[in-house]
N, C-alpha and C positions, 0 to 999 in steps of 0.2 A: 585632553582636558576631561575632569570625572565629571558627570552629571551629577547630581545630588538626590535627583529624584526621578525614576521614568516608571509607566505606570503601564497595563494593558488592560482591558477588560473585555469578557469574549461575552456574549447570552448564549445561555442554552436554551436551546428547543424545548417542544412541548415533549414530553416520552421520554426524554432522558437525562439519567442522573449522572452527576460526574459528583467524585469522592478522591476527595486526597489526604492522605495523612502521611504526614513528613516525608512528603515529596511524590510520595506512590500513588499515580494517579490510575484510579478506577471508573471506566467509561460503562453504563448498561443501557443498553437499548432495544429495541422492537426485536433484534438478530443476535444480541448476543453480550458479549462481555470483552472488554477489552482493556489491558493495563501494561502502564507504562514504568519503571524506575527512570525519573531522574533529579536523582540523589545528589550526580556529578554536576549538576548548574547549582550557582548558591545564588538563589533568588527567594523572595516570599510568594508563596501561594495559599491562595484561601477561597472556597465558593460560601458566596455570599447568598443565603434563599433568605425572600423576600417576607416581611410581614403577610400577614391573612388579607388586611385591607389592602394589601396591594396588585395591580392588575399586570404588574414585569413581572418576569419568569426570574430563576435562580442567574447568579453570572459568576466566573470564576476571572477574578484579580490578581495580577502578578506585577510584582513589583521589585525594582533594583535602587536599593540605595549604595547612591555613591560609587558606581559603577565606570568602567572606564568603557572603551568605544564597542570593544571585542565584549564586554560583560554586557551592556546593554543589546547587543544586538542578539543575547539568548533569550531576550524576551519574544519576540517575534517567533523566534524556531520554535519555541515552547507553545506557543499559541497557536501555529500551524499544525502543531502535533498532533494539541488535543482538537483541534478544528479536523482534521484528518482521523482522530478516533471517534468522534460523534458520527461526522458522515460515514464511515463503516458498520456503525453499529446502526443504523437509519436505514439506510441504501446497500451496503456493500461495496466491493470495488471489482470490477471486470476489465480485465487485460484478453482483446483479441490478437491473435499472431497470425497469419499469414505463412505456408509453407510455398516460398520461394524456387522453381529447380526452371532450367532450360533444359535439361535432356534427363538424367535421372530421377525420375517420379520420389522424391522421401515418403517413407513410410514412417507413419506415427501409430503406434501400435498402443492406446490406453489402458492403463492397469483395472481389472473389475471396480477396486477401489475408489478407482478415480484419483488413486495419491501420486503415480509415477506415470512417466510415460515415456518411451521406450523406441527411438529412432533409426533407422533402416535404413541402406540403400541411399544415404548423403554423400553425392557425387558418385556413386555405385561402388561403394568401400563395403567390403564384406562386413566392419566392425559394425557393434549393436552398442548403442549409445542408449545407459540411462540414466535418466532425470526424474530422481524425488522432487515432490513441490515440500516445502514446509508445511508445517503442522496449521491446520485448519485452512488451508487451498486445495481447492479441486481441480481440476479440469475436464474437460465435456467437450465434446464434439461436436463443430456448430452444424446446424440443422438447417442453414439458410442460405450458406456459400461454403461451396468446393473449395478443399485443403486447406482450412480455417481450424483452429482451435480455441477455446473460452478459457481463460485460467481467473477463476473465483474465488472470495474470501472476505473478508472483513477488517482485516489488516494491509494498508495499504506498503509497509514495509515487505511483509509476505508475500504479500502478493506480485510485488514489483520483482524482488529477487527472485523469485522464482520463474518467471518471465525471463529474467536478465539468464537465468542459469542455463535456460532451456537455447536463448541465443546463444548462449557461449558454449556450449557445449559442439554445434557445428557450424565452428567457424571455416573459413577456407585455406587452409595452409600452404605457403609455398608457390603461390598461383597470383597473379595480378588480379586482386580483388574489384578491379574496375572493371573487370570482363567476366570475371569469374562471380556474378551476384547469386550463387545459390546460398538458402541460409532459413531463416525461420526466425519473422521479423516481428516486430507489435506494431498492429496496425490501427489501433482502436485503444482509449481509454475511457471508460465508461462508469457505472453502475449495473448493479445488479436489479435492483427493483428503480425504476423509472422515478427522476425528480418530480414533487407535484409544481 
């Protein structure tokens, strides 16, 4: 059954501006700049900023006319999107991982960069495994707990896959993985600068 009419509306925060023009949404905020194409949903979008007399902030409106079950529920994805681009460009997104072994110590060897990093001694394989992060993710070496990594960024897509890349990259092959738990896991989803 088509709905005739479904509606979302998100606020934005104080500090940031969000900009769309036929469909390319443009997030800026305190950390940075972030943008999305999505061209491929056909929905209406439009931010609405507020008269001078008024004391509400800017809000971005989306909307699906006539939409069947699968098209209306791009509204919501859409909304978490740019909800997930504001909180990046405010806060950041910090992915902790966790180096996992029972007998062979992994070494993580990071780039001066901070863009790649570079794994050792996974189950005591002579192979050297490495891992680019994507473009605008670092990672950093935690300071606070033993065989721990920080993978940072602003981009909560980036960020995540480059997390995902770093686990897949040593997985266990060949081995009953329920005995065999060595690996390099995410143990932490956070931010980077603390919510107030």
């Amino acid at each position: 059954m088509k709905q005739i009419y479904k509606e979302e509306v998100l606020d934005v925060p104080e500090g940031v501006t969000v900009t769309i023009k036929s469909r390319f949404i443009t997030v800026t905020g305190p950390r940075g700049t972030l943008q999305k194409n999505v061209q491929h949903v056909d929905m209406s979008m439009r931010v609405v900023i507020p008269s001078a007399t008024s004391t509400q902030g800017a809000k971005v409106h989306l909307v699906v006319w006539h939409g069947g079950r699968k098209h209306v529920a791009c509204l919501r994805t859409i909304r978490s999107a740019i909800e997930n681009m504001i909180q990046g460009v405010r806060y950041g997104f910090s992915y902790k991982m966790r180096l996992v072994y029972a007998h062979f110590p992994i070494n993580v060897i990071i780039s001066e960069n901070k863009e790649s990093v570079e794994i050792r001694n996974f189950l005591g394989e002579k192979i050297v495994r490495n891992v680019p992060m994507l473009e605008g993710v670092t990672v950093i070496e935690s300071t606070s707990q033993k065989d721990e990594i920080i993978i940072q960024g602003n981009d909560i897509d980036k960020v995540s896959q480059s997390a995902a890349s770093i686990h897949g990259s040593c997985l266990v092959k060949n081995k009953d993985i329920r005995k065999f738990l060595d690996g390099i896991y995410v143990s932490e989803k956070t931010t980077v600068t603390p919510k107030e």
